[in-house]
C-alpha positions as CSV (number, residue, x, y, z in Angstrom):
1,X,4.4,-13.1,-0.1
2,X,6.2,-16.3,-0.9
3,X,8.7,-15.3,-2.9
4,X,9.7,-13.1,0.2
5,X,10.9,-10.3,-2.6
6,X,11.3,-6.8,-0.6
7,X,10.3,-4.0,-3.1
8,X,11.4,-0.2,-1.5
9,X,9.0,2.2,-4.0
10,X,7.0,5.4,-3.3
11,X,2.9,5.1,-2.7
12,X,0.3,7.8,-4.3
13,X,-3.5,8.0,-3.7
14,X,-3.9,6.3,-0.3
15,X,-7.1,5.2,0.5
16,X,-9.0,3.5,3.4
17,X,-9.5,0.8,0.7
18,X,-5.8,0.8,-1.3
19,X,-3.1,2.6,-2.9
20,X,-1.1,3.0,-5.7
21,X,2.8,2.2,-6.0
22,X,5.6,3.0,-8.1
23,X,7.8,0.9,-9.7
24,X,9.6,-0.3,-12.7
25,X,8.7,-4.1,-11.6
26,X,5.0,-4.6,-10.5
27,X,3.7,-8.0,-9.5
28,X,1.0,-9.4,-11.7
29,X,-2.4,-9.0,-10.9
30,X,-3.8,-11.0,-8.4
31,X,-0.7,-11.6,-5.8
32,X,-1.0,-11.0,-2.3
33,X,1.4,-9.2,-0.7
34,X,2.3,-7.7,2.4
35,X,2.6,-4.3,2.4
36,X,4.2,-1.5,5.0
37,X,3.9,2.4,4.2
38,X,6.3,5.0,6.8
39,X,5.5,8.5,6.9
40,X,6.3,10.7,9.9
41,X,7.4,8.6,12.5
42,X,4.5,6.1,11.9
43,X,3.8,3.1,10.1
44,X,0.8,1.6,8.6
45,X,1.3,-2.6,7.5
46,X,-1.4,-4.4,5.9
47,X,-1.9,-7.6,3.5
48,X,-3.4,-6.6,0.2
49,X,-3.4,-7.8,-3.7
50,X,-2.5,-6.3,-6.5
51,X,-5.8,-5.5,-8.6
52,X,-4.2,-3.7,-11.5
53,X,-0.9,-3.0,-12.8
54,X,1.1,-1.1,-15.7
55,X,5.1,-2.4,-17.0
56,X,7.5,0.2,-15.8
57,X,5.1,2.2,-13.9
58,X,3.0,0.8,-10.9
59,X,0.4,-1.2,-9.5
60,X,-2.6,-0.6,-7.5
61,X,-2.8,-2.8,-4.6
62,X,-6.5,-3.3,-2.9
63,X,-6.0,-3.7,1.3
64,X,-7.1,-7.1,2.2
65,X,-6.5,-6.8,5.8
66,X,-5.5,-4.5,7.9
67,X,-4.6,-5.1,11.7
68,X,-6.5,-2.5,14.1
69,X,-3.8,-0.2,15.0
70,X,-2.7,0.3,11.9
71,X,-6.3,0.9,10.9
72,X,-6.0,4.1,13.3
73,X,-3.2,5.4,11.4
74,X,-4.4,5.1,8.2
75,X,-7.4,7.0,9.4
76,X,-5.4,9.6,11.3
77,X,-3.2,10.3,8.1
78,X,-6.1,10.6,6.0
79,X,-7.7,13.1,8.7
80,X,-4.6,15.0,8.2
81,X,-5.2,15.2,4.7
82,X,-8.6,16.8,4.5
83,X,-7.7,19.2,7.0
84,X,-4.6,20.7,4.6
């Protein structure tokens, strides 16, 4: 979050808990970032860390803390997703 480095990448197996992003320069494990996800008109933004991560691939990134009405989005997306 200090470094201030903004990082456009796709995200894969959302969670309430995390997610996983792709790209060809993950953080280490361990840093905290700030993290915003778009889909359909909403947005989701939460602080988080990076708890695992693979060179040229991706890192997983564990939600720290998420504000509440981004909490409600989250949810409603993942609703959305058991209901397909």
């Amino acid at each position: 979050m200090r470094s201030e480095r903004l990082l456009t990448a796709r995200t894969i197996n959302l969670s309430l808990f995390g997610c996983y992003v792709y790209t060809s320069s993950p953080f280490p494990e361990d840093t905290k970032v700030s993290l915003r996800i778009s889909h359909g008109g909403a947005g989701f933004a939460a602080f988080g860390k990076v708890v695992h991560f693979k060179p040229n691939s991706g890192m997983g990134i564990a939600f720290a803390e998420i504000e509440p009405p981004s909490q409600a989005i989250l949810e409603k997306w993942l609703a959305s997703l058991r209901t397909e």
